[in-house]
VOPAGU-2260 file (C-alpha; in pm, 1 decimal, decimal comma):
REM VOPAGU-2260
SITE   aa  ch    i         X         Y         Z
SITE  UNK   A    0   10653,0   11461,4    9143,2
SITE  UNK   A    1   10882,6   11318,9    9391,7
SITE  UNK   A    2   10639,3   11431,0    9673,2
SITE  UNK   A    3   10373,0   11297,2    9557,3
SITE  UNK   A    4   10507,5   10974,6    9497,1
SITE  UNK   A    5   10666,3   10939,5    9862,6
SITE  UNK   A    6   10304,3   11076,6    9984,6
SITE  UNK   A    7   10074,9   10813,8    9796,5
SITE  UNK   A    8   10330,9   10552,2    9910,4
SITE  UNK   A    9   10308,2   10675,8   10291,7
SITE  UNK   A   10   10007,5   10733,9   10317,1
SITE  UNK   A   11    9820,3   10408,5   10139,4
SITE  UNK   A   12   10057,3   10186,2   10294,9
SITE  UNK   A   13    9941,1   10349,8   10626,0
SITE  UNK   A   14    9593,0   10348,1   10529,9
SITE  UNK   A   15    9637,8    9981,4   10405,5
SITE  UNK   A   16    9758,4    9841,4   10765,9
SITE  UNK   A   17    9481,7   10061,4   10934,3
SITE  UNK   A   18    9183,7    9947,6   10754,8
SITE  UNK   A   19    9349,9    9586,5   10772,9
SITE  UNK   A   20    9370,4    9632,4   11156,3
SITE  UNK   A   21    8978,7    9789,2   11135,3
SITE  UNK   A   22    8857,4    9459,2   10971,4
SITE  UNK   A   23    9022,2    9224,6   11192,4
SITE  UNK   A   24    8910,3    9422,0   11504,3
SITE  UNK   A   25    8537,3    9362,9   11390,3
SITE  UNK   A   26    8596,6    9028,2   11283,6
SITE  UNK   A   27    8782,2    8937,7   11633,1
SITE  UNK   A   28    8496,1    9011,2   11828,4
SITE  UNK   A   29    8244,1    8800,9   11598,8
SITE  UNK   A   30    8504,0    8483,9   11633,1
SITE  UNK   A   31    8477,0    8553,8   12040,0
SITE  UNK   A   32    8091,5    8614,9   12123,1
SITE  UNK   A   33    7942,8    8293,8   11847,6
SITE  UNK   A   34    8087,4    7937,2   11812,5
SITE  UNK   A   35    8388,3    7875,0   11555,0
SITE  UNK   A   36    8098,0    7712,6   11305,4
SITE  UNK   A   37    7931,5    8007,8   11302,2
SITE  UNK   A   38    8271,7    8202,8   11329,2
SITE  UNK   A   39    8438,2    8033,5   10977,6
SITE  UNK   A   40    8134,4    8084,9   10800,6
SITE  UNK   A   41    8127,7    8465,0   10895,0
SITE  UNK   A   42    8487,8    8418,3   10790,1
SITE  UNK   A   43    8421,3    8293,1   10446,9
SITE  UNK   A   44    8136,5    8533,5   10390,2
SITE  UNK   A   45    8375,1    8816,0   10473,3
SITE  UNK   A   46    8683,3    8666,9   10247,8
SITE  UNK   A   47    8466,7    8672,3    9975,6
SITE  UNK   A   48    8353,2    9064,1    9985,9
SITE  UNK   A   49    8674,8    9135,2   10054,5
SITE  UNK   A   50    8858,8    8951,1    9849,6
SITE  UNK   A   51    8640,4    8721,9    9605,3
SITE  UNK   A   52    8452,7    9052,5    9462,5
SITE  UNK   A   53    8742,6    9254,1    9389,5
SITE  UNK   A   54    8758,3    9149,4    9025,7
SITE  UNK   A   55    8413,2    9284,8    8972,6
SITE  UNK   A   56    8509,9    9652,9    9165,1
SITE  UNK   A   57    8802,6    9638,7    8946,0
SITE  UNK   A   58    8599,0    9635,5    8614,1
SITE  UNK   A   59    8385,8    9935,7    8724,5
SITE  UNK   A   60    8705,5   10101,4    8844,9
SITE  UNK   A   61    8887,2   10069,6    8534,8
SITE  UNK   A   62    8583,6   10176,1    8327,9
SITE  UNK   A   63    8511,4   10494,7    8514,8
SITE  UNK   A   64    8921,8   10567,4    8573,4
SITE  UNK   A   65    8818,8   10666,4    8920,3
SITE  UNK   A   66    9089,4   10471,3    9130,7
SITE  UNK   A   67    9082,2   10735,7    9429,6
SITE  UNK   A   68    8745,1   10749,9    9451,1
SITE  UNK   A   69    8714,2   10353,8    9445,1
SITE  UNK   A   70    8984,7   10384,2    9749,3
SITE  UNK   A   71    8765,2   10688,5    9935,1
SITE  UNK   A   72    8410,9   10479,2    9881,1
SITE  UNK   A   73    8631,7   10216,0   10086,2
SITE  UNK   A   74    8701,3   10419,4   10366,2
SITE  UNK   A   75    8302,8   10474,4   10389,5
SITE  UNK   A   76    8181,1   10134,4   10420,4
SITE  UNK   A   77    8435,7   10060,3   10634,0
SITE  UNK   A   78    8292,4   10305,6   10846,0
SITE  UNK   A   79    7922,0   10231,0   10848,0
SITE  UNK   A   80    8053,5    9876,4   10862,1
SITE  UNK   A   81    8251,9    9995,0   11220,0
SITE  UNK   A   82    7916,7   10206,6   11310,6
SITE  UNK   A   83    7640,9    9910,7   11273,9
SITE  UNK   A   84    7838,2    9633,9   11451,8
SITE  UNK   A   85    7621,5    9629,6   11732,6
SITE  UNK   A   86    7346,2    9640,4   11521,6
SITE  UNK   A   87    7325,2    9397,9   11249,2
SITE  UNK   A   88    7635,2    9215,4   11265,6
SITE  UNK   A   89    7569,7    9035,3   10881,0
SITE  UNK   A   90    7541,7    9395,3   10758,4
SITE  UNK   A   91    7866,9    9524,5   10927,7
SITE  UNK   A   92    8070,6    9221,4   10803,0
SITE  UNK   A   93    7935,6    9244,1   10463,9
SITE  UNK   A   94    8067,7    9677,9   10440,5
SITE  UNK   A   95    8376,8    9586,6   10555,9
SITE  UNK   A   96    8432,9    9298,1   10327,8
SITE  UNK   A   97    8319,4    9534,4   10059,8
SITE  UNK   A   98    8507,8    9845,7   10187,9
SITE  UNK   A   99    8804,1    9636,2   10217,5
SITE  UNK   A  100    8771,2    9545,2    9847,6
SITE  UNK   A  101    8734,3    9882,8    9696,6
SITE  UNK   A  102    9034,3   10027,0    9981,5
SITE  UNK   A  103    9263,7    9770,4    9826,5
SITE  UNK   A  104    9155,8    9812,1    9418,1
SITE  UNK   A  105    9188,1   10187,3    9426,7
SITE  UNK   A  106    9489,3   10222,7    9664,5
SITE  UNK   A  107    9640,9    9943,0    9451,8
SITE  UNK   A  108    9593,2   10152,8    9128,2
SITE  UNK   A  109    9733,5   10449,6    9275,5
SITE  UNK   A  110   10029,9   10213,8    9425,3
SITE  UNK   A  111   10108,8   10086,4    9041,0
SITE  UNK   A  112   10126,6   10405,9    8876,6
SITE  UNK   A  113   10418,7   10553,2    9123,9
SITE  UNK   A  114   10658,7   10323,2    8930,8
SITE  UNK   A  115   10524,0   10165,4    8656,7
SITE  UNK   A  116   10882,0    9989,8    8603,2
SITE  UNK   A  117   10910,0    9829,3    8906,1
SITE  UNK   A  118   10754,7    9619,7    9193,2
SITE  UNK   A  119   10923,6    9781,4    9446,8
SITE  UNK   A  120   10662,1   10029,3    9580,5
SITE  UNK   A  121   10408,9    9732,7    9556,6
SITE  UNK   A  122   10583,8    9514,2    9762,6
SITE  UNK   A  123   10626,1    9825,3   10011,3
SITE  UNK   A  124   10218,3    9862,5   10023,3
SITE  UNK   A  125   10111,6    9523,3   10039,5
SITE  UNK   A  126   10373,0    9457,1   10296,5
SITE  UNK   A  127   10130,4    9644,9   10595,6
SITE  UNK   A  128    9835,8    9451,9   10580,4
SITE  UNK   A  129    9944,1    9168,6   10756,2
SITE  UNK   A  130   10074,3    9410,1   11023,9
SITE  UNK   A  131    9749,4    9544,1   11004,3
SITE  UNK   A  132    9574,4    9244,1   11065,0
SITE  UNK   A  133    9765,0    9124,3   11378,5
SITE  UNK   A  134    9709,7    9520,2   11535,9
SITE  UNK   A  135    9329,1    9449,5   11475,6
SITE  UNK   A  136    9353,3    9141,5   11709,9
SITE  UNK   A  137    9557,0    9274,3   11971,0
SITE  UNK   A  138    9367,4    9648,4   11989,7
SITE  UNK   A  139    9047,6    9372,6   12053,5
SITE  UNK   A  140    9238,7    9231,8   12318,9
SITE  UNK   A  141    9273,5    9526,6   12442,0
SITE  UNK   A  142    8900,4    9671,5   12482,2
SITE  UNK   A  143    8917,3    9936,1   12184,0
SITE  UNK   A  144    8592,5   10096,3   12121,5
SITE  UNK   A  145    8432,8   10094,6   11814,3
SITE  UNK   A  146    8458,2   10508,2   11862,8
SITE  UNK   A  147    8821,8   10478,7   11791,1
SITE  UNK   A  148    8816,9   10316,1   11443,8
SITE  UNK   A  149    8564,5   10530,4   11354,1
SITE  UNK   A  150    8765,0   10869,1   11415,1
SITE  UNK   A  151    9054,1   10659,4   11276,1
SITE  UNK   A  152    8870,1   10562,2   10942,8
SITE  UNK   A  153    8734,8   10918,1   10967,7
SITE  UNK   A  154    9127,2   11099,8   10955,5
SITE  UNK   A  155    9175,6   10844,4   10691,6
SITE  UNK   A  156    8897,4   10938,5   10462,4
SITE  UNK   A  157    8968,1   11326,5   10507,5
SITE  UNK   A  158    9315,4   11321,1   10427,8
SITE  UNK   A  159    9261,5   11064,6   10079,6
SITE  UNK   A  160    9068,7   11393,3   10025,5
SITE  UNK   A  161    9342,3   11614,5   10017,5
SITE  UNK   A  162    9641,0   11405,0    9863,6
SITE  UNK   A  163    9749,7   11495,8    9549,5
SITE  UNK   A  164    9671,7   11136,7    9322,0
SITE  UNK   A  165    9943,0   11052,9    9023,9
SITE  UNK   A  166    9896,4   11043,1    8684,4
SITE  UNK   A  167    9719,8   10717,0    8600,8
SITE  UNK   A  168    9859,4   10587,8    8268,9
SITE  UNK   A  169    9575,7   10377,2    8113,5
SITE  UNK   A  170    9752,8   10367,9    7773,1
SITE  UNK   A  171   10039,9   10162,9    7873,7
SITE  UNK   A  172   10140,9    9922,4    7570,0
SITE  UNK   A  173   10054,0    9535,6    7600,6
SITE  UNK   A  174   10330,3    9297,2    7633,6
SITE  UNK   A  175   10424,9    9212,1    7253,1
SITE  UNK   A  176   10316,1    8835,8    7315,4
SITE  UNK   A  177   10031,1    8649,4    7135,2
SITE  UNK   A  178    9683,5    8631,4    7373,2
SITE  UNK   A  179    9814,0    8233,9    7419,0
SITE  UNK   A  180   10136,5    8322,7    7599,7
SITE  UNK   A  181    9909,1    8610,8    7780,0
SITE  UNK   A  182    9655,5    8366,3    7905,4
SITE  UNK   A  183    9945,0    8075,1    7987,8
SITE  UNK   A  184   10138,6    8360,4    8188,1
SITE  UNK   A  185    9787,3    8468,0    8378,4
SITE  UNK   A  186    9731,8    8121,0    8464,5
SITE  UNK   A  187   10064,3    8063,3    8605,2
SITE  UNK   A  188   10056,5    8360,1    8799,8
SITE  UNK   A  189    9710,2    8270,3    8955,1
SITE  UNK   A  190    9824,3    7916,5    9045,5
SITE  UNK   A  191   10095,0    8063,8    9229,0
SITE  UNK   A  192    9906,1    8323,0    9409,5
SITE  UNK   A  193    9634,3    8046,0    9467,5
SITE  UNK   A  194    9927,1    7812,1    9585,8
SITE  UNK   A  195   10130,3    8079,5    9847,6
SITE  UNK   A  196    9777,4    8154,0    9993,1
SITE  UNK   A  197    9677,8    7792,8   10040,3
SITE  UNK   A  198   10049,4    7741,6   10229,4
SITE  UNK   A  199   10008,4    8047,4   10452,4
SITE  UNK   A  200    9702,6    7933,2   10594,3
SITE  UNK   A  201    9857,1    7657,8   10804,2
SITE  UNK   A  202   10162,1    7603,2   10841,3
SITE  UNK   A  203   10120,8    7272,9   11059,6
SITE  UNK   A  204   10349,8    7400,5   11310,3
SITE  UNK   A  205   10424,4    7089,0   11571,1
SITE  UNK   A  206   10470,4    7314,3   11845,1
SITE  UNK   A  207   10285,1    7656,9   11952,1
SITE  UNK   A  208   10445,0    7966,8   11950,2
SITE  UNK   A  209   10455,2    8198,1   12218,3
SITE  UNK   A  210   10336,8    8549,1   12198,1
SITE  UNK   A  211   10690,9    8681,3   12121,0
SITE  UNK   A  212   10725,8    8399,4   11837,7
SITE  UNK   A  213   10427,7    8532,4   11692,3
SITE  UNK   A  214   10461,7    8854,9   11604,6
SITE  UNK   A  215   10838,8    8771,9   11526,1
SITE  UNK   A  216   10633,9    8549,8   11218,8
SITE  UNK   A  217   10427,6    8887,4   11157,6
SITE  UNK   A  218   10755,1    9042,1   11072,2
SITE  UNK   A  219   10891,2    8816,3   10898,1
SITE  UNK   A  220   10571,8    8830,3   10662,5
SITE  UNK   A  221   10582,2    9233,2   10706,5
SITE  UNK   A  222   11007,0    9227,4   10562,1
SITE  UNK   A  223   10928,9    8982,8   10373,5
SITE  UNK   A  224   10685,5    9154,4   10142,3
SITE  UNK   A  225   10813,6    9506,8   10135,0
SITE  UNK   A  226   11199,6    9350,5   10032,3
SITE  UNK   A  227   11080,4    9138,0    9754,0
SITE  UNK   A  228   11013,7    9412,2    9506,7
SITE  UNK   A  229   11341,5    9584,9    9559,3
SITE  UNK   A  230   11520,7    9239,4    9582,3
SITE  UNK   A  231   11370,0    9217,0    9200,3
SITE  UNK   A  232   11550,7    9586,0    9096,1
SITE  UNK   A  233   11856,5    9460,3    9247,4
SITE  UNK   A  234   11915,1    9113,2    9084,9
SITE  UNK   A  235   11596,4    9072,3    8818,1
SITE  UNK   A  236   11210,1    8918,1    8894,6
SITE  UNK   A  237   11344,4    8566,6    8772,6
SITE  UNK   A  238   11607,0    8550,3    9019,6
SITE  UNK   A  239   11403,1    8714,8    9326,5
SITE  UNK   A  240   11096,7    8564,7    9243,2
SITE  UNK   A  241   11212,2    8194,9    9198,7
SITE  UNK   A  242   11479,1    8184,0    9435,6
SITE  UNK   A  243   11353,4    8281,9    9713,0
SITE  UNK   A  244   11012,8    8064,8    9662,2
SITE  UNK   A  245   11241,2    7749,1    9614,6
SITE  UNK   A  246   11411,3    7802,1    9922,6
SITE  UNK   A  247   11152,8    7860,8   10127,8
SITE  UNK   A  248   11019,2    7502,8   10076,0
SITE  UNK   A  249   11240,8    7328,1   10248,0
SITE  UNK   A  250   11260,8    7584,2   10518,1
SITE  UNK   A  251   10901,0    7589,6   10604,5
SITE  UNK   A  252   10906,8    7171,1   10589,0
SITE  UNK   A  253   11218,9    7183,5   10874,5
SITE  UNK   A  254   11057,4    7505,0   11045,0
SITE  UNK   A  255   10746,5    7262,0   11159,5
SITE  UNK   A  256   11009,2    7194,7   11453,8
SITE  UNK   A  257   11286,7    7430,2   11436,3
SITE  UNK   A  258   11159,6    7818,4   11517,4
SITE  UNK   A  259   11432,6    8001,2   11368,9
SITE  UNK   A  260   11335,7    7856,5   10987,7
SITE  UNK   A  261   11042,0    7905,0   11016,1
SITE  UNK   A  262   11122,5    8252,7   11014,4
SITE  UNK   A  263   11345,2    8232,0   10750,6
SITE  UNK   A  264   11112,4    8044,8   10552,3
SITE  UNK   A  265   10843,9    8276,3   10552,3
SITE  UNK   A  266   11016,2    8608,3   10476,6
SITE  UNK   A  267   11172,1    8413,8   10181,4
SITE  UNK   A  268   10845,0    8302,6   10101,1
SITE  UNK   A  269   10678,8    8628,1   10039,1
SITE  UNK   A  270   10912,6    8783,2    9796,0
SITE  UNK   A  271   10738,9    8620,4    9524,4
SITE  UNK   A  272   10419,2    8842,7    9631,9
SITE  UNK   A  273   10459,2    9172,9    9495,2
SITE  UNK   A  274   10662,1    9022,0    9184,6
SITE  UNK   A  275   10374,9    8793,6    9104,2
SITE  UNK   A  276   10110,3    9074,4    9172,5
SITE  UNK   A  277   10318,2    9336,2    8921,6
SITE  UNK   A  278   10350,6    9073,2    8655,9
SITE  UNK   A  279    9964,7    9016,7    8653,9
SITE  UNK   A  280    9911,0    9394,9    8562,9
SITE  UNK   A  281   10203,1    9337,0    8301,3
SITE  UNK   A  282    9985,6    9110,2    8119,5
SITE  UNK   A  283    9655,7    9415,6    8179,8
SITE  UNK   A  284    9801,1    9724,3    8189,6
SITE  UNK   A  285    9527,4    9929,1    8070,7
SITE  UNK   A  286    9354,0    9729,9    8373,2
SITE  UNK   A  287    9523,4    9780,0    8642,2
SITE  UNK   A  288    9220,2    9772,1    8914,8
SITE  UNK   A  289    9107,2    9355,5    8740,8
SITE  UNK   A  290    9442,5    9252,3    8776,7
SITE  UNK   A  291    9445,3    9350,4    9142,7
SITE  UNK   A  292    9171,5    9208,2    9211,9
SITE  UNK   A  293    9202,4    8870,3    9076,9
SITE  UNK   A  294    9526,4    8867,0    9260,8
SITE  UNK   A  295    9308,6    8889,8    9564,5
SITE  UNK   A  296    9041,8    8635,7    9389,6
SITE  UNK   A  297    9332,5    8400,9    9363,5
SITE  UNK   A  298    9358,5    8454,4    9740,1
SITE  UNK   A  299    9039,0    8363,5    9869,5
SITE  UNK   A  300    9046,8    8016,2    9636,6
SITE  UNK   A  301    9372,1    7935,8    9780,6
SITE  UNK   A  302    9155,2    8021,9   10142,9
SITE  UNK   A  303    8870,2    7746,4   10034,7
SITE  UNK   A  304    9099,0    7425,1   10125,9
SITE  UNK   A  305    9121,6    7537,7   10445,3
SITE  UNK   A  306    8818,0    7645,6   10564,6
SITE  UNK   A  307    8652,0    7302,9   10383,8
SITE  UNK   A  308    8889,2    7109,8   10655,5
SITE  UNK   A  309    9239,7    7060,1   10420,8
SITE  UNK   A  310    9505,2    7040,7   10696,1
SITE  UNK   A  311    9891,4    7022,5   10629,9
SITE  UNK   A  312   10071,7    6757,7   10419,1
SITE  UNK   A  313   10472,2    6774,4   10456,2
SITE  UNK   A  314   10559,7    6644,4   10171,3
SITE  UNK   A  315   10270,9    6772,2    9941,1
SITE  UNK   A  316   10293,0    7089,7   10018,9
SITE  UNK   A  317   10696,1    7145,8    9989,3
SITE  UNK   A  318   10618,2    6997,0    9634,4
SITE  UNK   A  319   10299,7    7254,0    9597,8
SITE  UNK   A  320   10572,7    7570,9    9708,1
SITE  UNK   A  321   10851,3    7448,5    9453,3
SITE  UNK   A  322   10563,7    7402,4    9210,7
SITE  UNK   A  323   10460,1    7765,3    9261,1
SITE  UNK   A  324   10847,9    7873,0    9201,5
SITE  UNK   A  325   10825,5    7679,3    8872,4
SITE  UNK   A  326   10500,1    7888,1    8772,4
SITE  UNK   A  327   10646,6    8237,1    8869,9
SITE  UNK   A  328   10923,8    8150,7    8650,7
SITE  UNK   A  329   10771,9    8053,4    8339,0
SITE  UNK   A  330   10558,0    8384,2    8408,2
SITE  UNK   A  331   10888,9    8595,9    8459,1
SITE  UNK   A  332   11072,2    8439,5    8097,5
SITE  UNK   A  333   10724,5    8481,5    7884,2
SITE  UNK   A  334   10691,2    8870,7    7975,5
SITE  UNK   A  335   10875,8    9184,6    7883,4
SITE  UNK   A  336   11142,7    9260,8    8215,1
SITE  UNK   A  337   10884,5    9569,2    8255,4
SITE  UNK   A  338   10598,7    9789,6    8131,0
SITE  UNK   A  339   10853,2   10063,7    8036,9
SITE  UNK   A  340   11033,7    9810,0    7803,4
SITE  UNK   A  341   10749,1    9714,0    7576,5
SITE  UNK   A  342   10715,1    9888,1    7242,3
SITE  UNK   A  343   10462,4   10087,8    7208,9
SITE  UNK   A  344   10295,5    9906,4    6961,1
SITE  UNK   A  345   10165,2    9621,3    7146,9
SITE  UNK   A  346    9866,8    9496,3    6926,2
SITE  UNK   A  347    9757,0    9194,4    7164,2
SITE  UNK   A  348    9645,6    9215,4    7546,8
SITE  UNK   A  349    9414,6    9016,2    7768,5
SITE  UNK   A  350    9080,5    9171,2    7717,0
């Protein structure tokens, strides 16, 4: 069992940064050959396949239990998105977006049943995409074919194929909480996810950072991510999952001038991702696949402000952040410490 957790775990989180690094490849050429309004709304478009119509691949994959093959069907319109680039470039953006969606659902699924008692192994997964996504840009840069994604996304698809899946545990009790406290706690969660996206689209930086600087930010985003779930075994989701969030405020208001807390700043400020995104299937758990995806719904709202021309307000935005902390909190104290804790007799869940 061991195996097959430490395989899922390697291998999605792999298959998470390549098909992350696949997307961003195809969308990096589209920002360079058309103008940036033609660019942002081929931007939008894609956010919302990929991210915006997750919660409706979730549905279907939690009717039909089929998680892996969600996460396989992924891997294929990722590839015929990679295949007809040159050829309808609409069409290839909208397979990806899509593919991207049902990689992420089903991967996710399989992710959340390793360790249903913790958000460890989430935070681990979610952690390569934005490694992922920065590869995709500089492979572009670099004058990678399309023929290399596709025998990439090829490997990828063969080897789901031959990886042993866990046991997905669709009976998992519901939190012992009335459907009001269920709803309040869903709510809270989405306004912080909505919030943390909103922030990490600019970060209205008063200097540019060099190439170096840059990727130093990916990692920072990459730690980040991956330490946040284990930070929450070690001292509890209240105290990783606040903390963190509240400190990273006034980091990311003094890092507009000062590098080094900026870095700071952001890897504090993703810790709160993988707790937020294992709560949300707390208050589902016999949907695990919707409450990934309207973690990534949540995303692409907290996208809209920026792409409708919201830019960066100091002040409001530290507020917005400490706001967020508030929000995960309430979520953490209204919920069960973990899935493995509730009775088995939960009679009321989010339906």
């Amino acid at each position: 069992m061991q195996k097959t957790k430490i395989n899922n775990l390697g291998f999605y989180t792999l298959a998470h940064l390549c098909v992350d690094m696949t997307c961003m490849w195809l969308m990096a050429g589209f920002f360079l050959r058309y103008n940036i309004g033609l660019s942002l709304k081929a931007a939008v478009f894609y956010n919302f396949f990929a991210f915006a119509f997750q919660p409706v691949l979730g549905l279907i994959t939690d009717k039909f239990k089929m998680p892996k093959q969600t996460a396989a069907a992924g891997f294929l319109l990722t590839l015929a998105g990679v295949v007809c680039v040159n050829v309808c470039a609409p069409l290839a953006i909208f397979l990806i977006g899509v593919g991207n969606a049902a990689f992420h659902i089903g991967a996710g699924v399989l992710v959340f049943n390793l360790n249903a008692k913790s958000p460890a192994f989430t935070g681990v997964f979610v952690c390569s995409g934005a490694l992922g996504l920065a590869l995709g840009a500089l492979l572009f840069k670099m004058n990678f074919g399309a023929e290399f994604f596709v025998l990439l996304i090829c490997a990828l698809f063969v080897s789901c194929l031959f990886i042993k899946s866990p046991q997905i545990n669709y009976s998992l009790p519901a939190p012992q909480k009335p459907a009001g406290i269920i709803w309040a706690v869903v709510i809270l969660l989405l306004s912080a996810i909505i919030i943390r996206s909103f922030i990490g689209h600019d970060l209205g930086l008063a200097y540019v950072p060099s190439a170096a600087q840059k990727w130093i930010m990916v990692f920072a985003i990459v730690f980040g991510k991956a330490l946040g779930g284990f930070a929450a075994d070690k001292w509890g989701m209240l105290k990783a999952g606040v903390i963190p969030l509240a400190a990273a405020a006034p980091l990311l208001f003094a890092g507009r001038f000062y590098f080094p807390l900026i870095i700071c700043g952001l890897f504090l400020f993703q810790f709160a991702m993988p707790i937020a995104l294992y709560l949300l299937w707390q208050t589902m758990p016999r949907r695990p696949a919707f409450a990934f995806g309207l973690n990534c719904f949540a995303l692409f709202v907290g996208s809209i402000p920026f792409f409708a021309g919201a830019r960066y307000l100091p002040v409001f935005n530290t507020i917005l952040i400490l706001y967020a902390a508030l929000c995960v909190g309430f979520a953490v104290k209204s919920l069960p410490v973990n899935l493995a804790d509730s009775s088995v007799g939960g009679t009321e869940e989010l339906t």
